[in-house]
C-alpha positions as a printed Julia matrix, in Angstrom:
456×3 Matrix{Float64}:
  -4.32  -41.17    4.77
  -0.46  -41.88    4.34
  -0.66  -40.53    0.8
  -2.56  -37.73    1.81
   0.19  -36.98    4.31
   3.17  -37.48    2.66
   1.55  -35.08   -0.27
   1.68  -32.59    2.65
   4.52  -32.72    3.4
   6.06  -32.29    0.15
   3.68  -29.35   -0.35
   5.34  -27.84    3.23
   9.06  -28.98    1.6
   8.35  -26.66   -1.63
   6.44  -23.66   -0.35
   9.42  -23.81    2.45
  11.96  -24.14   -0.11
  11.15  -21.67   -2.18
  10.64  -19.31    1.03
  14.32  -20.16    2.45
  15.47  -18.94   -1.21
  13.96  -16.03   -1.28
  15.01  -14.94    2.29
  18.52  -16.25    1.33
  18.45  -14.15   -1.74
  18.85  -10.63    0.07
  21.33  -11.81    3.09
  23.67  -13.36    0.33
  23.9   -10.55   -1.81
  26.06   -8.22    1.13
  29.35   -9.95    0.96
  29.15  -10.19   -2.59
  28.62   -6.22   -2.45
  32.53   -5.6    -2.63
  33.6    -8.21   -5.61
  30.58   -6.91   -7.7
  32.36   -3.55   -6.87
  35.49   -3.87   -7.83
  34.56   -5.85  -11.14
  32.56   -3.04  -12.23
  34.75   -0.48  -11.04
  31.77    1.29   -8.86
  31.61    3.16   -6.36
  29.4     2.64   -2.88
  27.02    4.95   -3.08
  25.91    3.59   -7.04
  26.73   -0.38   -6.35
  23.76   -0.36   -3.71
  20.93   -0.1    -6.72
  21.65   -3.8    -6.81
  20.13   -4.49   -3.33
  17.77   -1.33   -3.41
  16.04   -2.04   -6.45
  15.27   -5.97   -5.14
  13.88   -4.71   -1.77
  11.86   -1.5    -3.79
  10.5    -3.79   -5.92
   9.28   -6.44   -3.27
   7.68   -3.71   -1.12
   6.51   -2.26   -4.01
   4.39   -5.56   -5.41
   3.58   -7.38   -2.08
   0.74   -6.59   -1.24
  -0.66   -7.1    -4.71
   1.08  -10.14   -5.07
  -1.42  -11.58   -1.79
  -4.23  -10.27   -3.46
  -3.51  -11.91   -7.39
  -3.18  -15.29   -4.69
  -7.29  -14.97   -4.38
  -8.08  -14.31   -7.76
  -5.96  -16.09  -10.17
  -5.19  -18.36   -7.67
  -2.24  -19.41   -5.35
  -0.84  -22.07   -7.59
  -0.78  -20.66  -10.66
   0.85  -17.13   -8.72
   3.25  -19.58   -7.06
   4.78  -21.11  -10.15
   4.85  -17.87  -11.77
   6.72  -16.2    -9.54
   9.28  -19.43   -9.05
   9.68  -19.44  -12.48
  10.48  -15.58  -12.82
  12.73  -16.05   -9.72
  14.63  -18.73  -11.55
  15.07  -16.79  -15.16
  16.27  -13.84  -13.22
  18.77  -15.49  -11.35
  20.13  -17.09  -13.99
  19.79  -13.6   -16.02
  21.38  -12.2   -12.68
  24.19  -14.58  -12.72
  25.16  -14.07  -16.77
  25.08  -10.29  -16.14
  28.1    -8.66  -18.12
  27.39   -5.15  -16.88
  25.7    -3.17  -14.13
  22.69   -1.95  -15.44
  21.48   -5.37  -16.55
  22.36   -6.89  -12.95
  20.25   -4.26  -11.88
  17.09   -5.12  -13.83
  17.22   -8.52  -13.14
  17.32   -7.87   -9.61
  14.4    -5.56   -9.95
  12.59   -8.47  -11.85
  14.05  -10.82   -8.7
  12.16   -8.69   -6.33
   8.77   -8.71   -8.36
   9.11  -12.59   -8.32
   9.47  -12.85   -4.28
   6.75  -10.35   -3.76
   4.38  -13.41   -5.55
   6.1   -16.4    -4.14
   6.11  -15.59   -0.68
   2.5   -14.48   -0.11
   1.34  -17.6    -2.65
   3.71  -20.38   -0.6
   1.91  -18.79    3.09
  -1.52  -19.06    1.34
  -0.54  -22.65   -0.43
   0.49  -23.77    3.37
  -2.96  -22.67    5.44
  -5.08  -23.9     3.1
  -3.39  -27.06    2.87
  -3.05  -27.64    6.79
  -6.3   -26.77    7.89
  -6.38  -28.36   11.0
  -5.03  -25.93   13.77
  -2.67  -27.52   15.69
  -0.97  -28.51   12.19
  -1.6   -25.34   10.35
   0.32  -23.52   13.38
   2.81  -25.88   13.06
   3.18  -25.82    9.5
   3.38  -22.15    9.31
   5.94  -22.52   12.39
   8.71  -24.66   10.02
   8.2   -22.23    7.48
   8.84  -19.34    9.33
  11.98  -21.16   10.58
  13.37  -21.98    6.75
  12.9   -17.85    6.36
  14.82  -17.36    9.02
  17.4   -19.9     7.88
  18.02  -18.66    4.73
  19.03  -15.37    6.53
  21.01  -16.85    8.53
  22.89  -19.08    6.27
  23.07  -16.18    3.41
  26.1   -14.2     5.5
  27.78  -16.92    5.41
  27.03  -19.01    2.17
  27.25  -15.57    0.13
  30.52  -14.87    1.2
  31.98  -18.28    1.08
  30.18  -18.51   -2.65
  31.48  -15.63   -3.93
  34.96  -15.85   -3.17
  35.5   -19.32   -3.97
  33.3   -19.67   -7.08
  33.09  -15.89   -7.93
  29.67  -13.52   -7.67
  27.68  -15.07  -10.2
  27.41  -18.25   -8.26
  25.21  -16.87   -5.77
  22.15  -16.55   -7.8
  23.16  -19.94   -9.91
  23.03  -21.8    -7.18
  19.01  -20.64   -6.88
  17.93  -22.13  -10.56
  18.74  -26.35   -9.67
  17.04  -26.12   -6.23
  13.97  -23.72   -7.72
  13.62  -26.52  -10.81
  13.13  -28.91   -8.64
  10.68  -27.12   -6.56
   8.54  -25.87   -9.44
   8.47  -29.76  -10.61
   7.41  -30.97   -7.8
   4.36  -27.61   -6.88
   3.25  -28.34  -10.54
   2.96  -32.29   -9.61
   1.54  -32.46   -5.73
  -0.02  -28.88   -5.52
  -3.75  -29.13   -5.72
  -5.33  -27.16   -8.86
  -6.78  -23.42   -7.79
 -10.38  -23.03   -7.2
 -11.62  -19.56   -7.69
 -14.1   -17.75   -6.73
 -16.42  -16.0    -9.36
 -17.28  -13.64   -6.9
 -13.61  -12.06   -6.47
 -12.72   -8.86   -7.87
  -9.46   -8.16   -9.87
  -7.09   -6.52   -7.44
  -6.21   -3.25   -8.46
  -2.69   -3.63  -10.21
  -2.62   -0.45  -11.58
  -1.97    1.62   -7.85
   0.6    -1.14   -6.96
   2.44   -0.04  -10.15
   2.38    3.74   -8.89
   3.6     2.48   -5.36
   6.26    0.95   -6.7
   7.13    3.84   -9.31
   6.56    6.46   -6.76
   9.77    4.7    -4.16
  11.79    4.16   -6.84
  11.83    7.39   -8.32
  11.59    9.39   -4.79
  14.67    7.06   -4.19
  16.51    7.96   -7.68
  16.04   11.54   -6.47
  17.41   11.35   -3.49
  20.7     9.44   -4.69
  21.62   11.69   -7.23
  20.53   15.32   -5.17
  24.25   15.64   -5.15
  24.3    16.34   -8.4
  21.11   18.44   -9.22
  23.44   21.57  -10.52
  24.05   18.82  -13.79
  20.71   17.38  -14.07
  18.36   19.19  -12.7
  16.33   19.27  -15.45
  15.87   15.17  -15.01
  15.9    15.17  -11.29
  12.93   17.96  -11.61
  10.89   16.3   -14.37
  11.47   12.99  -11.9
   9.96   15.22   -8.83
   6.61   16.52  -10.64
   5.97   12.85  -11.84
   6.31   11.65   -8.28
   3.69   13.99   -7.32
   1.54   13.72   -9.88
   2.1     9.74   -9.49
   1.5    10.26   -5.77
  -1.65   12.85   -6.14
  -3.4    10.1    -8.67
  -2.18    7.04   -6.28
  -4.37    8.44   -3.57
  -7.08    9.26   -5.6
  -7.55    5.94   -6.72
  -7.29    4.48   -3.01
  -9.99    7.03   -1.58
 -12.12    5.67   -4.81
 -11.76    2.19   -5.42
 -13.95   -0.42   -3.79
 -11.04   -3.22   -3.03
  -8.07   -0.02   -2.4
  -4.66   -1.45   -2.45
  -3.95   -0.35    1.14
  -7.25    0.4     3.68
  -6.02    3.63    5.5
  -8.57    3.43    7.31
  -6.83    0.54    9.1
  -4.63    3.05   10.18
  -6.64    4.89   13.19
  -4.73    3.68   16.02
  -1.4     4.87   17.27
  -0.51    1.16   17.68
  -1.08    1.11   13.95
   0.43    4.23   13.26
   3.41    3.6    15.47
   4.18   -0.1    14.17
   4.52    0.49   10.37
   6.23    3.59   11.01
   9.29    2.18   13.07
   9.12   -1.13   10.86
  10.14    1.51    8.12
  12.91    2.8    10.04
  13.77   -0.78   11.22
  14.64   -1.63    7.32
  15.89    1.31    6.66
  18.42    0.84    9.6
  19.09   -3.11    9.2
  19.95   -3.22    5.31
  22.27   -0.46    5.33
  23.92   -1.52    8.66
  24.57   -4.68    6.56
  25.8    -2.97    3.36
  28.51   -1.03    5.57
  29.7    -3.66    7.8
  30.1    -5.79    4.57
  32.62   -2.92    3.93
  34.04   -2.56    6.57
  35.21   -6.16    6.65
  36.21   -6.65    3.33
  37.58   -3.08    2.18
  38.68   -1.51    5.86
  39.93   -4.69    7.83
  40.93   -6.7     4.38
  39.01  -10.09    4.93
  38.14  -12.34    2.31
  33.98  -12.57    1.79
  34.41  -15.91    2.92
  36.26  -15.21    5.93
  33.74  -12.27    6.87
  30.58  -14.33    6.1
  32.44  -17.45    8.58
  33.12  -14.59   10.88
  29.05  -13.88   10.63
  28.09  -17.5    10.77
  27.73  -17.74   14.64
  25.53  -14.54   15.22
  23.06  -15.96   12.94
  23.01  -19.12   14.72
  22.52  -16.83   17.78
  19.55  -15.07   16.23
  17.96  -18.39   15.6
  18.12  -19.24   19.37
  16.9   -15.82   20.34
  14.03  -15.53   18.84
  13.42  -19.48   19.67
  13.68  -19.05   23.26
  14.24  -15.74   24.47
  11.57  -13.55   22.04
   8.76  -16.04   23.6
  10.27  -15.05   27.1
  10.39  -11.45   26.57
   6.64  -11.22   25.67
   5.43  -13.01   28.37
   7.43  -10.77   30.9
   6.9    -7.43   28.79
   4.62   -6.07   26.79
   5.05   -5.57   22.86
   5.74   -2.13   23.22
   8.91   -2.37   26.06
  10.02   -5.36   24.17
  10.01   -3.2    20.89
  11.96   -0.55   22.84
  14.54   -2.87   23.93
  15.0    -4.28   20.09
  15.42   -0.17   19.01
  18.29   -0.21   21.53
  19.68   -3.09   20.84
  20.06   -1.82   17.35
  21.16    1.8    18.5
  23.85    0.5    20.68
  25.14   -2.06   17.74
  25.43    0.71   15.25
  27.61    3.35   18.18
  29.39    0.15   18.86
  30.28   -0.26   14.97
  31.15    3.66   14.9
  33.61    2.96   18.4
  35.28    0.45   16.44
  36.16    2.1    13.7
  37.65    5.07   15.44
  39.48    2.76   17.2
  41.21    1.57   14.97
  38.97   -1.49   13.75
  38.98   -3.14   17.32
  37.59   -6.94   16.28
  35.89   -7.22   19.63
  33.82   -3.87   19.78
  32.66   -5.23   16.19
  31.69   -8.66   17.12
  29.98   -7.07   20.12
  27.91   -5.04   17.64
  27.04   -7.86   15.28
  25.78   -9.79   18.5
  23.54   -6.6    19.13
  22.52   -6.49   15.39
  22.14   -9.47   14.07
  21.98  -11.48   16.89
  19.65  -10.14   19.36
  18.36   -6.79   17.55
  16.54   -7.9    14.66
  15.36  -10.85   16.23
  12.92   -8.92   19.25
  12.46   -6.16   16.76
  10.76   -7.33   14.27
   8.42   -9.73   16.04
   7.22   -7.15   17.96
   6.92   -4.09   15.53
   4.9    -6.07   14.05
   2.42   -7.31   16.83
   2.29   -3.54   17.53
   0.89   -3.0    13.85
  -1.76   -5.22   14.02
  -2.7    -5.72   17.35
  -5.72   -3.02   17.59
  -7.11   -4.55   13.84
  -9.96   -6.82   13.4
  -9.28  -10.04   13.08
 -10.52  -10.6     9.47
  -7.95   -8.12    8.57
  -4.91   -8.98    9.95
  -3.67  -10.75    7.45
  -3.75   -7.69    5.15
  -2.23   -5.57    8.09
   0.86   -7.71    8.5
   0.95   -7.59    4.75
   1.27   -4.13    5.27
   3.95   -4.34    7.91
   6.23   -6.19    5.85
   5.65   -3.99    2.63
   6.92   -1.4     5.02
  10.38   -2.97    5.71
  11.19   -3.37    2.74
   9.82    0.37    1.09
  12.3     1.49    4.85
  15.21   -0.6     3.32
  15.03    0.71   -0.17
  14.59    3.96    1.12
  17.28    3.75    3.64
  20.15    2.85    1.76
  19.38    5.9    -0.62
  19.45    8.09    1.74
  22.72    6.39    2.98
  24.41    6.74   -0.27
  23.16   10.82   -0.19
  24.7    10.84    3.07
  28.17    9.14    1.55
  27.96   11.46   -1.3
  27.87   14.57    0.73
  29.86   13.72    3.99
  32.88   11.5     3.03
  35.41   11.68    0.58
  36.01    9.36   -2.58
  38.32    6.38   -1.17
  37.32    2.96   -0.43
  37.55    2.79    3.1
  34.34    3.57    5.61
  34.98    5.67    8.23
  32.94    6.78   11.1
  30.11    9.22    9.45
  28.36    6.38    7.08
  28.27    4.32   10.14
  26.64    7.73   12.02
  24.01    8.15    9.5
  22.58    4.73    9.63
  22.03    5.35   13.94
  20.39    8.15   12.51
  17.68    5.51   11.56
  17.49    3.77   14.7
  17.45    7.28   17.04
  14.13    8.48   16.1
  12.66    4.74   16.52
  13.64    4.82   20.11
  12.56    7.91   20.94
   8.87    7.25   18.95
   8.37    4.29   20.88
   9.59    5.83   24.28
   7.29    8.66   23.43
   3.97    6.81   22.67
   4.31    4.57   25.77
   2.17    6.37   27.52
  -0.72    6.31   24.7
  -0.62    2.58   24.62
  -1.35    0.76   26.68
């Protein structure tokens, strides 16, 4: 019995692990934003590829990646992905130029979308007790939400004191170690005959369709010079998009069920969850700016400056999330974490008309970062999948999360259109990026003000 348990808890130690990376991975990335920058002599609006790509590609592949879990099995999906993580952050890391950054990172986000839907599956079928399996699943929820919390900070103390390159180096000792040790104590996958192949093939037109609809949009700008690309780009999106949903209405096992999708819970949940990452990430991506290019801090100084609000997000949604949704229901509570966000980004905008004021900015971060996200996302996604059977709620909140991250991709495209179109060339933000991204959060708040009368 003490074998069996200490076995289990190395299993929780690796699938945790390799979850805390993974979350880590996008949250240290931001303060690195501005040396990656300047050492490639980029602008804004083109160095954000090297987040949009990872999140594109995540969304893109996740739900497969939960699906490949059932039929070539959890283990052998989990060290797959661990070991693709690891070569591309060490092929991230060696990067000489921009366009091979990028790819890795697009390879980077096709790893997480197997690793974390493998390590969730690895953990509930290895705690199958309740009381443990909740509170299994509970510590690993908590290392996700530690590696966001610590990435601010790590990425900016990481990259200024060891340069850029260290902060996907410092993924391949830790991830060795973990792949070791899933390939020793991690039992061997049994696999059902009866399982169909997932279909791979519609995941690869998901993916294809967001990244080229968010190619498109970055470079409208310039359609006068290449319109002939941007328009050969547009009728393969359609036709890409025409035969995606052909396949769907056909297949027996469809990559997304839209028939979940019947409720305005439903409806309402993954919709706002898109404008949720489309908000957070480039709220991120600016204030990364804004501290490092406008106010002239040192990544390390801006990611100590962070440090505390993540520490504060932890303790929200440890204590005051569980309060909230005993006193409110999922849909107020999802209204308040809209506002929260809304306020943080007019706060931001205040701030810098006023001359950087440091207060007005911390008070944003705090309604960001430290409260915002924290009752948002909980919520949005209790709203998705609340009116779903129970068999399928898995695949809804799935779903959900897919959605973020196709919002966050999405997002910061349109963000860098925005840029493009509304500010002039110079390194320093001003007001109208920081306008555009409330743009995001607006129409969340006044969805979910709207439908509160149609559920109840």
């Amino acid at each position: 019995m003490e074998v069996t348990m200490r076995r289990k808890q190395i299993i929780l130690l690796v699938a945790s692990t390799a979850i805390f990376f993974e979350a880590l991975d996008i949250a240290i990335l931001n303060l690195a934003i501005p040396l990656m920058q300047k050492q490639f002599h980029l602008d804004a609006e083109t160095i954000q590829w090297v987040q949009t790509v990872y999140v594109l590609f995540y969304g893109g592949f996740l739900v497969i990646g939960g699906k490949l879990c059932d039929t070539i099995g959890r283990k052998t999906i989990f060290l797959t992905g661990a070991s693709l993580f690891l070569f591309t952050s060490l092929g991230a890391g060696l990067s000489g130029n921009f366009i091979l950054l990028t790819a890795f990172r697009a390879l980077q986000g096709l790893a997480a979308a197997m690793v974390m839907p493998s390590a969730l599956s690895i953990i509930t079928n290895t705690f199958t007790e309740p009381a443990e399996r909740n509170r299994s699943i509970s510590i690993f929820s908590s290392f996700a939400a530690i590696g966001s919390g610590c990435g601010l900070a790590l990425g900016g103390i990481v990259a200024t004191y060891l340069g850029w390159q260290w902060i996907f180096f410092i993924n391949v000792p830790v991830i060795t170690v973990a792949l070791i040790l899933a390939y020793r104590y991690i039992d061997k996958d049994v696999i059902s005959k009866g399982n169909r192949f997932p279909d791979i093939i519609s995941s690869i037109l998901l993916t294809l369709i967001i990244v080229l609809v968010s190619y498109v949009v970055h470079n409208l700008p310039g359609f006068s010079k290449n319109y002939l690309l941007l328009s050969s780009f547009t009728a393969v999106i359609i036709a890409a998009w025409l035969y995606f949903m052909r396949r769907e209405r056909t297949q027996q096992q469809p990559l997304i069920d839209f028939s979940l999708f019947r409720s305005t819970g439903t409806i309402t949940g993954n919709v706002i969850t898109i404008l949720l990452g489309a908000f957070f990430l480039s709220y991120l991506f600016l204030l990364s700016l804004i501290l490092q290019q406008n106010m002239h801090f040192s990544a390390a100084h801006a990611g100590l400056l962070l440090f505390p609000f993540s520490v504060l997000s932890f303790l929200v949604s440890r204590y005051v999330v569980p309060a909230l949704f005993k006193k409110m229901t999922v849909l107020q509570t999802g209204i308040l974490g809209m506002c929260l966000m809304l306020s943080g980004s007019l706060l931001l905008m205040i701030s810098i008309i006023y001359d950087h004021s440091l207060p007005v900015i911390l008070l944003s971060i705090a309604c960001v970062t430290g409260s915002g996200m924290s009752v948002c996302y909980p919520s949005l996604t209790a709203l998705a999948i609340r009116d779903i059977p129970d068999t399928q709620q898995g695949v809804a909140a799935g779903i959900c999360t897919t959605s973020y991250f196709i919002g966050a991709g999405l997002g910061l495209s349109l963000l860098a259109l925005g840029m493009q179109l509304l500010t002039s060339a110079t390194d320093a933000i001003n007001h109208i990026p920081v306008l555009l991204v409330s743009c995001f959060a607006l129409p969340g708040v006044i969805w979910l003000v709207w439908v509160r009368k149609k559920i109840c």
